[in-house]
C-alpha positions in Angstrom: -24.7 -25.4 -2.2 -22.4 -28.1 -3.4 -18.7 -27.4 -4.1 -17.4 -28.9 -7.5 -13.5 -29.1 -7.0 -12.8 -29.9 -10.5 -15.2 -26.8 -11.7 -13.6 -24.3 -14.1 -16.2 -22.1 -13.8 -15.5 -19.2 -11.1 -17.5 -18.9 -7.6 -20.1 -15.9 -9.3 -19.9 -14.3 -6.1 -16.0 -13.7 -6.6 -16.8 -12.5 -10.1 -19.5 -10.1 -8.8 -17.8 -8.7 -6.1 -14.7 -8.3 -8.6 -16.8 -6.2 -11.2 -18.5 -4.3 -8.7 -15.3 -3.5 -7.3 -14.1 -2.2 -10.7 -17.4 -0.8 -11.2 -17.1 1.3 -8.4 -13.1 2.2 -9.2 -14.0 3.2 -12.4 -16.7 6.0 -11.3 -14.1 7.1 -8.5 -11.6 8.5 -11.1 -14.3 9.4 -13.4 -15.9 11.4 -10.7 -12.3 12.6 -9.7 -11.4 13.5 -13.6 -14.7 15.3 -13.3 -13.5 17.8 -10.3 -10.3 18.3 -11.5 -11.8 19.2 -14.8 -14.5 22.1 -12.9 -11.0 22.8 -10.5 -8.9 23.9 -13.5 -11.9 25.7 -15.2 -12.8 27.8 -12.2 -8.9 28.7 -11.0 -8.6 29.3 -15.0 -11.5 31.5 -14.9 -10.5 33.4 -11.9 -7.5 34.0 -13.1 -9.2 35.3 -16.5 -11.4 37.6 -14.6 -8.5 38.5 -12.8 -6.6 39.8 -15.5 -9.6 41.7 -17.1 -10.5 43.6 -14.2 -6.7 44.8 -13.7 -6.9 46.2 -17.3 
């Protein structure tokens, strides 16, 4: 491996580990945007059922 010190390009190691890190950041909050989305709907549709068996 030879080292280019006046090289513009980026070490593609850096640049992989940075898009895998954003890769894996971006499923995070997808997956957590995904359980507080089934959260909401569950609590809302206790709450629903709730209210319907009271009447």
């Amino acid at each position: 491996m030879t080292d280019k010190p006046n090289s513009s390009e980026p070490d593609p190691l850096v640049v992989m580990g940075q898009a895998a890190a954003g890769a894996a950041d971006a499923s995070r909050t997808a997956a957590q945007r995904a359980v507080d989305a089934s959260l909401v709907n569950l609590l809302t549709g206790h709450l629903k059922g709730q209210q319907q068996d009271g009447s």
